[in-house]
N, C-alpha and C positions, 0 to 999 in steps of 0.2 A: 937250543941256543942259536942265536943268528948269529950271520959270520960278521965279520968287521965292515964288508961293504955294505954288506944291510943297515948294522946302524949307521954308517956312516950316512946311507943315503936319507934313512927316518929321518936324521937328526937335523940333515940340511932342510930338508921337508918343514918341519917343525918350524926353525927357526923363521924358514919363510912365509906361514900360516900364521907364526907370533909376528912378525913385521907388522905383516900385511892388517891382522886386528888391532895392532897396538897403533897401527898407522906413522909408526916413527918417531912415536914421543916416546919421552926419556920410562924408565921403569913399565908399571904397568898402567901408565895413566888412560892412553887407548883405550885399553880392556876395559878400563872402568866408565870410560863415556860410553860404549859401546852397551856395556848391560845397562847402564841407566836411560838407554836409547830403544833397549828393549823392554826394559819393567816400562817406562811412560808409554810408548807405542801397544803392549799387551794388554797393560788397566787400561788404557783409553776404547781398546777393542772388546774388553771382556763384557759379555752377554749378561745383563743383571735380571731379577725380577724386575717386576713391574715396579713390586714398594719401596723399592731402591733408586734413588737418584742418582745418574750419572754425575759423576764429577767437574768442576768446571776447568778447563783447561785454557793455555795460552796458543793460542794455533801457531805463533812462531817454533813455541816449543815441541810441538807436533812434527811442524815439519822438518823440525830440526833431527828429531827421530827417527821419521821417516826418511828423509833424504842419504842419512849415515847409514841404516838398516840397505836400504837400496843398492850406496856403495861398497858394503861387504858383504853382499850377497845373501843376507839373509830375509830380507822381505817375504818370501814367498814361506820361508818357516814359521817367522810369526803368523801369517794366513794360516797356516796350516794347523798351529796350535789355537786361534782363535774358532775354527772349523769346530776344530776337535770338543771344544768347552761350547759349545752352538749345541753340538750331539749329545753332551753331558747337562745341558741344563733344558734340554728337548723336555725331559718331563714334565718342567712347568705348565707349558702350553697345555701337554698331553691329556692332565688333570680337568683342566677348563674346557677344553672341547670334549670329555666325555661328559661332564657337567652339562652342556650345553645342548648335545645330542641326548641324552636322557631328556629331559627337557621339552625337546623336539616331540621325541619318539612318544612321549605322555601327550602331548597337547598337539600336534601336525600342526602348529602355530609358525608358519613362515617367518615371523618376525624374531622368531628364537633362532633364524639360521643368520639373520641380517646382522642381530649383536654379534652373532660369534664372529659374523664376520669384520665388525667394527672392529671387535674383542682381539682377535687376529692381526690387524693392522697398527693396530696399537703397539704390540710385538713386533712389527715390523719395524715399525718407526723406533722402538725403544733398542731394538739393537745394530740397526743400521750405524754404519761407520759414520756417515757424514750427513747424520741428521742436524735441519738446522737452527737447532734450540742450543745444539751443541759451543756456538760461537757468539751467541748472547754479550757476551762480555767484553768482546772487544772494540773496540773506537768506532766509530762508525767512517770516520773519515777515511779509514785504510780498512775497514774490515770485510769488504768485498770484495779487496781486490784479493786480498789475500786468504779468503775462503775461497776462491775460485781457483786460487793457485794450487792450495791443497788437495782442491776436488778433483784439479785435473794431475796434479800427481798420483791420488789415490783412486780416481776413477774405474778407470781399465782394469786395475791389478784386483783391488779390494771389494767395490761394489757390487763390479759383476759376479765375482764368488761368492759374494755372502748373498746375492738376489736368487741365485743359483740353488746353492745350497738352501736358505729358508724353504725355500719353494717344495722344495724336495721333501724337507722335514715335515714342513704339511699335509703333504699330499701322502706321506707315509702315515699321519694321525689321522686324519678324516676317514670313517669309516664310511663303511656302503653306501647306509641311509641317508650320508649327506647329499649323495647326488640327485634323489628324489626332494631333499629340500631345498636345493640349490632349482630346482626347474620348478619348484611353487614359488620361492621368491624373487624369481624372473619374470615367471606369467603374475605376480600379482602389479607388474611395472607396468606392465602394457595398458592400453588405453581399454577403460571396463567397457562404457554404453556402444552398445552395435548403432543404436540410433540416431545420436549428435555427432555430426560431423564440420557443425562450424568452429569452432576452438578446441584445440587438441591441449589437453594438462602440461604442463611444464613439465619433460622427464624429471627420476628423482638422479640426478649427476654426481650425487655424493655416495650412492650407493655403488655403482658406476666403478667411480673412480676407485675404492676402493674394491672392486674387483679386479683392475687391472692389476693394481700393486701386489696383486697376490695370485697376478698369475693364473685366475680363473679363468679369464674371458677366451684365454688361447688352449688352457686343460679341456671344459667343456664346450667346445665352440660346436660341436653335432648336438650338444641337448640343447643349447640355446637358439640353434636353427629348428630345433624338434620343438621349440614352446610356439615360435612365429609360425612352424607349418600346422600348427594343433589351433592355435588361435584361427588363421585362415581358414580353415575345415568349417571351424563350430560357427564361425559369422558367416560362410557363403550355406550351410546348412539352415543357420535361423531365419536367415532375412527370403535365400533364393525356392527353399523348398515348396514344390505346388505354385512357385508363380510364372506361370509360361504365358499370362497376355501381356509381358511387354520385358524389354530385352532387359538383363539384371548385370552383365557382363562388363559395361563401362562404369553402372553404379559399383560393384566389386573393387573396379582397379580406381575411381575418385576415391574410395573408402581409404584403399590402401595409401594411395599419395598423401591425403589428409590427415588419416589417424596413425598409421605403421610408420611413415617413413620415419618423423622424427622421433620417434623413438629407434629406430633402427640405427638412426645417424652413431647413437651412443656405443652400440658394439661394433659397428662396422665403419662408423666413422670417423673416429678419435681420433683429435688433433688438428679437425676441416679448420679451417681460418673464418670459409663463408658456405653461403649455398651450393655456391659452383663448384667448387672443391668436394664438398660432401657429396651433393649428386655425380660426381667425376667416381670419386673412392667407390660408390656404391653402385655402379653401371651393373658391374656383374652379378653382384649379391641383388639387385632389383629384378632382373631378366630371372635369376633363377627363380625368385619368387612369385613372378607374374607367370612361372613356368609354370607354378604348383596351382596358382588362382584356376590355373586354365585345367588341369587334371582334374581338382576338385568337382569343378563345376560340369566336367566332362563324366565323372564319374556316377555324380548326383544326375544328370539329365539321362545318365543312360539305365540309370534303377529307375527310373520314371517311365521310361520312352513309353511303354506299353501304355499307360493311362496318357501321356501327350499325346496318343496318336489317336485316343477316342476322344478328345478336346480338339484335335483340328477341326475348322482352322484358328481356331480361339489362340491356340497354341503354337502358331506359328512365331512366334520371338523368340517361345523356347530354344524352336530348332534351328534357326539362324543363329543364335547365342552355340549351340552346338557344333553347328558347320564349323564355326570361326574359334572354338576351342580344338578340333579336329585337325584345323592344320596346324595347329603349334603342339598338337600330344598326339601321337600316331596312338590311338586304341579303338581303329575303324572294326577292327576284326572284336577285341573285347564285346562292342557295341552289336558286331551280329552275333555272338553267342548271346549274350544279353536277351536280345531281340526275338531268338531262333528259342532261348529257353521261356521265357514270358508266353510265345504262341504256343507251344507244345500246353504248357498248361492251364492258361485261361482260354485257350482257342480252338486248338486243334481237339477236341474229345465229343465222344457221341453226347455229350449233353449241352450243344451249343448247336442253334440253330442254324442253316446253310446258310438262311437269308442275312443272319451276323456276319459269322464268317466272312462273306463277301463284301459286305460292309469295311471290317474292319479291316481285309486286303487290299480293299481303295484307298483306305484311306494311309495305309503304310504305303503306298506305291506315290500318293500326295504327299506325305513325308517326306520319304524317304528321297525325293528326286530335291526337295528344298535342301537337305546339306547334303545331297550326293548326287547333280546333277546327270554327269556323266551313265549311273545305274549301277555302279557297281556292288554295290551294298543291298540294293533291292534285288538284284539278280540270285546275289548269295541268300537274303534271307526268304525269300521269297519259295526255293524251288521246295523246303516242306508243307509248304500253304499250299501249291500248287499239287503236288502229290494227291494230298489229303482230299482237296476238293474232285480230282479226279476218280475219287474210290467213291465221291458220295453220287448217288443216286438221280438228287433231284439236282445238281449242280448247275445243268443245264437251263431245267425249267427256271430256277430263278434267276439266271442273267436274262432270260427270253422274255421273262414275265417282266424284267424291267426295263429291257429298253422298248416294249411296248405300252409303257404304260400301266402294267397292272399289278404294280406291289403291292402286297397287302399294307402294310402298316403305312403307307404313303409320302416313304424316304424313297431315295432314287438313290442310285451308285453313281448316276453321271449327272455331273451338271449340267443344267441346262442351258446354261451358258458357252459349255463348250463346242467348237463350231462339228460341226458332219464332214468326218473325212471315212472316207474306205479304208481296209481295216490295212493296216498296215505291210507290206510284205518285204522280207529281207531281202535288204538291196545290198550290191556291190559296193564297199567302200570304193570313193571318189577322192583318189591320191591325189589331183591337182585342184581341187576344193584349196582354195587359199584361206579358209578358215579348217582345213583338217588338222586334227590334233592325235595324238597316239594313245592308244587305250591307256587305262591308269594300271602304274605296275603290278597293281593289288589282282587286275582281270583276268578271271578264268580262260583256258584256253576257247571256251564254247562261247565266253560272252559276245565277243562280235554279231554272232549268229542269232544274240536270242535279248538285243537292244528292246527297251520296253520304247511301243509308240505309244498312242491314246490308250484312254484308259478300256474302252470296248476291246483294241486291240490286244491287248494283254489279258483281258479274260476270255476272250476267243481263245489264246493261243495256249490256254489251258490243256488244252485238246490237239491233236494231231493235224487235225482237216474239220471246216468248219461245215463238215454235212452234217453233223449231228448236230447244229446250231439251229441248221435251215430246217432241217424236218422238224424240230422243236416247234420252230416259229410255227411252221404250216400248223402242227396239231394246235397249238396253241390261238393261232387265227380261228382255226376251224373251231375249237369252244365259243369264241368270244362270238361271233357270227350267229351260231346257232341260239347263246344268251341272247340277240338282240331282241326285243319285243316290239319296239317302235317302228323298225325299218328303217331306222336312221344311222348309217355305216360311214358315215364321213370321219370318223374317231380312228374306225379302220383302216378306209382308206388313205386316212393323212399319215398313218402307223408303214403302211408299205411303202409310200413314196421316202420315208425315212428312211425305210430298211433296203431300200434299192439301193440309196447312196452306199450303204455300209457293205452290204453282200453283192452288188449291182444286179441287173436286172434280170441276168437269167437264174439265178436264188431264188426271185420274187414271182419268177409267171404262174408257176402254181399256184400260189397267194393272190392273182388276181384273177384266174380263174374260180375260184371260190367265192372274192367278192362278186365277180358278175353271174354265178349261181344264185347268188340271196336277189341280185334285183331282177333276173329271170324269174326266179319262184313267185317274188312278188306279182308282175307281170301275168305269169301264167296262173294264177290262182285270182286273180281278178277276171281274166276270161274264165274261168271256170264257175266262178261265183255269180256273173252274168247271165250265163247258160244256164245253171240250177244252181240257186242258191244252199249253201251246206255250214253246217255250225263246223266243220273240219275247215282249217287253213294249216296244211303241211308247208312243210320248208322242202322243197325237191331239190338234190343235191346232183353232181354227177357223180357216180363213184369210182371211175377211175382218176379223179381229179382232187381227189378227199383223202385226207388220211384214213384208215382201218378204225369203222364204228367199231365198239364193244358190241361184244355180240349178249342178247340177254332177252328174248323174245319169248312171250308168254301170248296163248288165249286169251281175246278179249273178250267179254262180254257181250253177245248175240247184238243188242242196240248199237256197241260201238262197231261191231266188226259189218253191222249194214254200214253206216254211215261211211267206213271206209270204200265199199265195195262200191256204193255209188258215186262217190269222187274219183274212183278208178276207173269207171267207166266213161265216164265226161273225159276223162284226160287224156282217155285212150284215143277218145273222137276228136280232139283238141290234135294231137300227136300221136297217129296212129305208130309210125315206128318206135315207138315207147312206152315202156311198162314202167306203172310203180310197183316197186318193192317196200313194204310198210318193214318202220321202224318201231314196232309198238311201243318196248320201254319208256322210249326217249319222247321228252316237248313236255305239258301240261295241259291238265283238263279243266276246263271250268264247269263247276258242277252247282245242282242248286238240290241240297236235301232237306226234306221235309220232317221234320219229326214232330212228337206230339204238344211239345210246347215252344219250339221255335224251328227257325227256316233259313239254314245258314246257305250263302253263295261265296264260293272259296273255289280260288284254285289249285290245281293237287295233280301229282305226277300220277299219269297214264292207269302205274300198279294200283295208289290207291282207287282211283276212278271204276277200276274195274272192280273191287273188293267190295263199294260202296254198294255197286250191281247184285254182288252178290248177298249183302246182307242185307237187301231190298226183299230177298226170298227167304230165308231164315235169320231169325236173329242171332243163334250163338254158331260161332265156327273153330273149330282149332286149327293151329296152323296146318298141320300136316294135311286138315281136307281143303285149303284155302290152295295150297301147292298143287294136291292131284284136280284139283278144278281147273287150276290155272295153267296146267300146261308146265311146257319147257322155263321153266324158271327157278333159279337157288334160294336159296332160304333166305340167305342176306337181304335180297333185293324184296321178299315178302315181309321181313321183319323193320326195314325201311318204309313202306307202305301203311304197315300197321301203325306204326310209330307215327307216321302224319296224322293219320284218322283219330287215333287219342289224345294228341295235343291239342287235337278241334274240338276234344269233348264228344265226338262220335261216337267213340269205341271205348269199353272197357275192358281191360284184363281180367279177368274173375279167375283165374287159377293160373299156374304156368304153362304157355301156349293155348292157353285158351281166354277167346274174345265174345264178347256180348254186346252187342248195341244198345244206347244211352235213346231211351226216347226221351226221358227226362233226363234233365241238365244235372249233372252233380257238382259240390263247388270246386272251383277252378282251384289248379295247382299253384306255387309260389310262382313260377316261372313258365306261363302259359304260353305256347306260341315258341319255343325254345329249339325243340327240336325241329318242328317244321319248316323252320325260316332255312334251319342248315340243310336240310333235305332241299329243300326248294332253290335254295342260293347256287349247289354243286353247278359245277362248270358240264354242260353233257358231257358224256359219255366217251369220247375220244381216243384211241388209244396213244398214249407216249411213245417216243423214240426209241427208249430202251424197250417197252413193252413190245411196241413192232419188231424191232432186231431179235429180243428172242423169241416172239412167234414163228419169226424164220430160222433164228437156226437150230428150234427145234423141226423144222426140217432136214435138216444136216446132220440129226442125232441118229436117224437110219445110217446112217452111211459111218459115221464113226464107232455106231453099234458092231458093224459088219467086220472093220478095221479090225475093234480088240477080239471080236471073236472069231477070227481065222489067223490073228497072225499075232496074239498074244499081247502081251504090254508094250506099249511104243510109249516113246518120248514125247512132249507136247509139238518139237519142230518136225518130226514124222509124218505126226498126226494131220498135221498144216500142210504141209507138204503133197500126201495124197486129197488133201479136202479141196486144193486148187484146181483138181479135175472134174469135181460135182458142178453141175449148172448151174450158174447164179451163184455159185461162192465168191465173193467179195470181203472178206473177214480176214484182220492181222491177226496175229499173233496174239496181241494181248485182249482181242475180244475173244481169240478163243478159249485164251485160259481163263477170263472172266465165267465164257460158262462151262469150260471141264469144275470149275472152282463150285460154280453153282450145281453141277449135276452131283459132285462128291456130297452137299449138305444132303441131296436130296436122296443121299444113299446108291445112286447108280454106279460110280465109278470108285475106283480104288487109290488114290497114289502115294507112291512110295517109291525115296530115292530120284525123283523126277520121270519115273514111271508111271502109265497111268493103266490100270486093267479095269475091268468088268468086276462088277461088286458081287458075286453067283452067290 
């Protein structure tokens, strides 16, 4: 039971709650304008079907509802109950949009998500508060102003909760799959042909706008950026893929200006008045997307780089189109993995010829300085190429062989356009250089040190020291010298004036002591030929001025070995302080043999000349009596001889290793003359740079022999360390584990752990 003050006070309470609804008319008349303020304000807001016709109303009497509702505080309850029957008659919709997505999900027919979304808006419109089909009926003289009056009383409080809430109730019904149908009936707005670009289709605006009204365009505003950036992809993929002779980079971003933007305008520009305004609203939604042109295009040329860089210079647009997406998308580094993985596997492996290889490291170093001046990018990609080529063999020989001239396939690494400078040598940065600039942040600590110059310089600097260049050269002069037949060295001589500028000229005096051997020899074999004439014309060499001949000296045959003896004797009378030393293997014979039905004159290396001798005395010979006749000489270099003499039709095989002489011609093979062109074409005899280097330091193999066997396994810098006191050791480090590496195949040494012993 309450006590007296309590009711006292309910009762005052009350009375003042009845005032206040009945607003001071007499009985309950208040109260009853008041519910009749509420029924017409709740029917006018109640959510109907579709098949239901809203009722038509007087807007004075609206707002005559509204405004009393307002003044005794109940407005915000009628919203509230209006909410409430929004969420209770939600199932209608519900019904239709599974309809709709079944539909979909049978048929991926975009245009089934476009009705729904019609279908949707339609609902909107049907239970929006102040739809304006609603006000039909009254005057037209007064019926704007006083639909505007209504709107703006009911605006703020009613619209925005019901735009609110709808929003909600949809986004609660649309299931998963809408969202994959909402991003195909986006991309099917966009503008289809990659090709025309003079007239752009009229957006469709109506689809548009009814996304806005439902609150789409701000719910998925990531997948509607995800249909522009997928579109951008598949048009810089169809149009730019494989085409690097000419820039594609401004045709991309006119593409975009002309076909994307106006359609762009529609999600990101709603509401422009004109041009200026819409390009204004879209500054930053443009920039992001010219960000993406630039990735794309960045990404596409760097899956390529590898075949652009064997299309240079065809392909130079590509990589200026490159440069200039580089500095608006930092993925310089992506690019050298990219670059570093492509060479590992189409480049770097033993079944790719050296003379590629170097090819295709000119031509990334020609690349590579077009969008990366500075080097920094070639520095990074570059040092596994360089490695690589340092482990190879002939690495040398074929830079040697091309800047003199004598590639085989008749490409060159260096232009010949480029001018003759000395090869480069790292210079002191020049701080008061008013055009110095600071290495690029991306620069190795080493880069300063290892700036690429010309392109010679840079495959010189493959190497440590470029005496392994210069001895190349020399052996490789010294072939080319002893190939001449004419006496004509001006080819040579213009090859060392070159090579002075590059190595200068104390590189080259050895090189020119060579050339002025060949026009001595000439010289002194014309005095000779005057004095007694001799079918012998030697090349007389000096031999402390020559590279290391192979050695491979056999017994001539009694007729040749006169005709030598008598040229030596003239020679001797010509220059008594000088002897010759005959080179048998080496030069070629001109011979004239006679057989029974024809009389061939050919000329033929030394071996066969002398073989021919021999089978002047018997007709059949096996190898092994071919060898004990011939003296000091290997099998190889008799099996090469053989091999000329059968390609001439000379010689037959009639069993294995055994030969018979053809008095009669038998018919000729498919491919006659095959192997003798190649016997005869070999460059002489010479020996390589690396061949020289380990003929010496198997000299030094005594001495390292001695090492592990008095004082056990040493370490390789040990090893180094006492080998700096033998005579004539000149050898780093890494030439000497090149031949511990070679002794270990060849079973002499052991290592383990960085240990190296005696293999016992």
């Amino acid at each position: 039971m309450a006590t007296p003050a309590v009711q006292s006070f309910v009762e005052e309470k009350w009375q003042e709650a009845f005032k206040n609804l009945n607003r001071g008319e007499p009985g309950i008349s208040g109260l009853m304008t008041i519910s009749e303020a509420w029924r017409i304000a709740s029917d006018f807001l109640r959510p109907r079907p579709l098949s239901e016709p809203r009722p038509r109303y007087n807007a004075h009497e609206i707002k005559a509802a509204f405004d009393m509702l307002a003044h005794t505080k109940l407005l915000y309850t009628v919203l509230e109950n209006f909410l409430d029957d929004m969420h209770q008659q939600e199932y209608l919709i519900k019904q239709e949009v599974g309809e709709y997505m079944s539909r979909y999900e049978e048929t991926d027919d975009p245009q089934v998500i476009a009705e729904l979304v019609y279908r949707l808006v339609d609902w909107f419109n049907a239970w929006h508060p102040l739809a304006e089909y609603e006000f039909s009926s009254l005057p037209s003289i007064w019926r704007a102003d006083d639909q505007n009056e209504l709107s703006t009383s009911l605006g703020h409080i009613v619209t925005d909760h019901f735009t609110v809430a709808f929003h909600t109730h949809i986004y609660s019904i649309l299931p998963p799959s809408f969202s994959r149908g909402f991003k195909a009936l986006v991309s099917s707005t966009l503008p289809i042909s990659y090709d025309d670009m003079s007239d752009s289709p009229s957006p469709d605006t109506f689809v548009w706008d009814s996304f806005f009204a439902l609150g789409l365009v701000e719910r998925y505003e990531s997948l509607i950026a995800s249909v522009c950036y997928e579109h951008i992809e598949d048009y810089i993929r169809e149009v730019c893929a494989g085409q690097w002779s000419e820039r594609m980079l401004a045709d991309v971003r006119l593409w975009m200006d002309s076909r994307m933007l106006p359609w762009m305008r529609l999600p990101y520009a709603r509401g422009a008045k004109d041009l200026n305004e819409a390009t204004k609203m879209m500054s930053g939604v443009k920039s992001r997307f010219d960000y993406h042109i630039c990735k794309v295009l960045c990404d596409l040329r760097t899956s390529e780089i590898f075949d652009i860089i064997i299309d240079f210079p065809d392909s130079k647009p590509a990589l200026e189109d490159l440069k200039e997406c580089l500095h608006r998308v930092d993925q310089r580094s992506i690019l050298v993995a990219s670059l570093r993985k492509a060479n590992k596997k189409r480049l770097l492996h033993p079944g790719a010829d050296t003379k590629d290889i170097l090819a295709q490291y000119v031509s990334i170093i020609k690349c590579l300085r077009v969008i990366d001046p500075p080097g920094v990018l070639l520095y990074k990609v570059a040092d596994p190429i360089r490695r690589y080529l340092r482990d190879r063999p002939d690495t040398i020989r074929c830079i040697v062989s091309d800047l003199v001239g004598d590639s085989e396939n008749g490409t060159s690494l260096v232009d010949d356009n480029d001018p003759l400078v000395p090869l480069a040598s790292r210079d002191v940065e020049d701080y008061t250089d008013s055009t110095w600039e600071p290495e690029p942040i991306d620069a190795g600590p080493d880069f300063r040190t290892n700036k690429p110059g010309d392109i010679i310089s840079t495959l010189v600097s493959i190497y440590e020291s470029k005496d392994l260049f210069v001895k190349e050269l020399q052996v490789l002069l010294a072939q080319r010298l002893l190939n001449v037949k004419d006496g004509n060295y001006e080819k040579e001589r213009r090859n060392i004036e070159i090579l002075k500028v590059r190595f200068g000229e104390a590189a080259l005096q050895v090189c020119e002591v060579m050339l002025r051997d060949m026009t001595d020899s000439r010289r002194t074999d014309q005095h000779v030929q005057s004095q007694k004439p001799s079918l012998l014309h030697p090349v007389i060499i000096s031999r402390h001025f020559w590279p290391t001949l192979q050695t491979g000296t056999f017994i001539l045959p009694q007729r040749l070995r006169a005709i030598q003896e008598d040229y030596s004797r003239e020679y001797t009378a010509f220059k008594p302080d000088k002897k010759l030393v005959w080179l048998s293997h080496m030069g070629s014979v001109k011979i004239e043999v006679e057989l029974q039905d024809r009389t061939l004159e050919v000329d033929v290396p030394p071996v066969s000349a002398a073989m021919v001798e021999l089978f002047s005395e018997r007709d059949r010979w096996s190898v092994d009596e071919l060898i004990a006749q011939m003296g000091r000489i290997d099998r190889p270099s008799v099996m090469k001889g053989l091999l000329v003499l059968v390609d001439l039709g000379i010689l037959k095989e009639e069993e294995t290793d055994h030969y018979k002489l053809l008095e009669v011609a038998e018919e000729a093979s498919a491919d006659p003359g095959a192997s003798r062109s190649a016997a005869m074409d070999e460059l002489p005899g010479v020996q390589t740079a690396q061949q020289q280097q380990a003929e010496q330091m198997r000299v030094f193999w005594r001495f390292i022999e001695g090492m592990l066997t008095n004082l056990g396994a040493l370490p390789l810098d040990r090893i180094q360390n006492m080998l700096k006191f033998a005579p004539g050791y000149d050898r780093n480090i890494e030439q000497l584990g090149m031949f511990m590496e070679a002794a270990r195949r060849e079973g002499m040494v052991v290592a383990k752990d960085g240990m190296w012993r005696l293999n016992r």
